[in-house]
C-alpha positions, 0 to 999 in steps of 0.5 A, spaced: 176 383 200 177 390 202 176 395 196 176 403 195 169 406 196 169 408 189 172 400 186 166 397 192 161 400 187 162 398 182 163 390 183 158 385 180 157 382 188 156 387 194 161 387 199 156 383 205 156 377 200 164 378 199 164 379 207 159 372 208 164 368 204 171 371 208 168 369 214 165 361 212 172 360 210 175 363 216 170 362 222 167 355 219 173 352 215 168 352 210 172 350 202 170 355 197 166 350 192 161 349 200 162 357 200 159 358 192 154 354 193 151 357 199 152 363 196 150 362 188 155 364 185 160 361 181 166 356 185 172 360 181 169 367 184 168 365 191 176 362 190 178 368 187 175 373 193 179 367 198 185 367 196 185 375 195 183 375 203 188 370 204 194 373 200 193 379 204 192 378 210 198 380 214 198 387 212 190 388 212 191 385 220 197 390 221 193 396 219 187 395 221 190 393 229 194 399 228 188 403 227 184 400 232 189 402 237 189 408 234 182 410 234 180 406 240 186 406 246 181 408 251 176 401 249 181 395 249 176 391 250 174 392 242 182 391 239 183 385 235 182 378 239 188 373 238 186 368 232 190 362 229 192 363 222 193 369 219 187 370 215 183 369 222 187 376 225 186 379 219 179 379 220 178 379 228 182 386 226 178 388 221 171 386 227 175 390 231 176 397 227 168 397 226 166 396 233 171 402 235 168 407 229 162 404 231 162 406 239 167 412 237 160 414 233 155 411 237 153 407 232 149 400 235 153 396 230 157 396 224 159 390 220 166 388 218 165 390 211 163 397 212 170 399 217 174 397 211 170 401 205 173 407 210 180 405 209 183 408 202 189 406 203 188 398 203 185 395 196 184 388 194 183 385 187 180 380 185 186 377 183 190 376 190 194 383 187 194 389 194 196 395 192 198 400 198 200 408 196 208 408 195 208 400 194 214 399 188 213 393 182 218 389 186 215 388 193 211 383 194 204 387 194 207 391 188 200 395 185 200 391 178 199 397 172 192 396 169 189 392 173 182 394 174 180 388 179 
């Protein structure tokens, strides 16, 4: 999940655990009642955080490609490897953007879930409900009013 810096602070989990349960979904085809159990936290809060990432994760890859284009067009080596689903690019983008802050800044490395705490403009819920500056009611990542996540 990606979240503003100000709404990652206040979350009951902490953004690496989030992080460790996206990746056993993604990396290892772990289901989310594996996930839960490995992470002790409870089944429908692991599914929660996945199909979030899951809902999200074509914008969340076309952004964070964009930006390690951007930010990184001297060091191809560290754009996004090509991945199989769409949540597999999401995350390979996301790797992508912090090993390109992270040799930007001279950084030795810098998890995943530490480049898109950088991002204002991505948020993700709890709720699987994306909400991009300019996103109107009618799109499909549509900011939902009230929410808090």
């Amino acid at each position: 999940m990606l979240l503003e810096a100000a709404l990652a602070a206040r979350r009951a989990d902490a953004a690496a655990v989030i992080a460790a349960a996206v990746e056993a979904k993604t990396a290892a085809a772990y289901g989310h009642r594996r996930i839960a159990a490995r992470l002790g936290r409870p089944a429908s809060t692991v599914r929660g955080w996945l199909r979030a990432f899951a809902a999200s994760a074509g914008p969340i890859a076309e952004e964070f490609t964009a930006l390690a284009h951007r930010d990184g067009a001297d060091a191809a080596g560290l754009w996004p490897a090509a991945a199989p689903t769409p949540a597999g690019r999401a995350l390979a983008a996301v790797a992508a953007y912090a090993g390109v802050l992270a040799a930007r800044f001279g950084i030795a490395t810098l998890a995943w879930q530490s480049a898109g705490l950088t991002r204002v403009r991505a948020v993700v819920f709890q709720q699987g409900v994306v909400a991009w500056p300019g996103a109107t009611r009618a799109g499909p990542y549509a900011r939902h009013a009230g929410r808090q996540g």
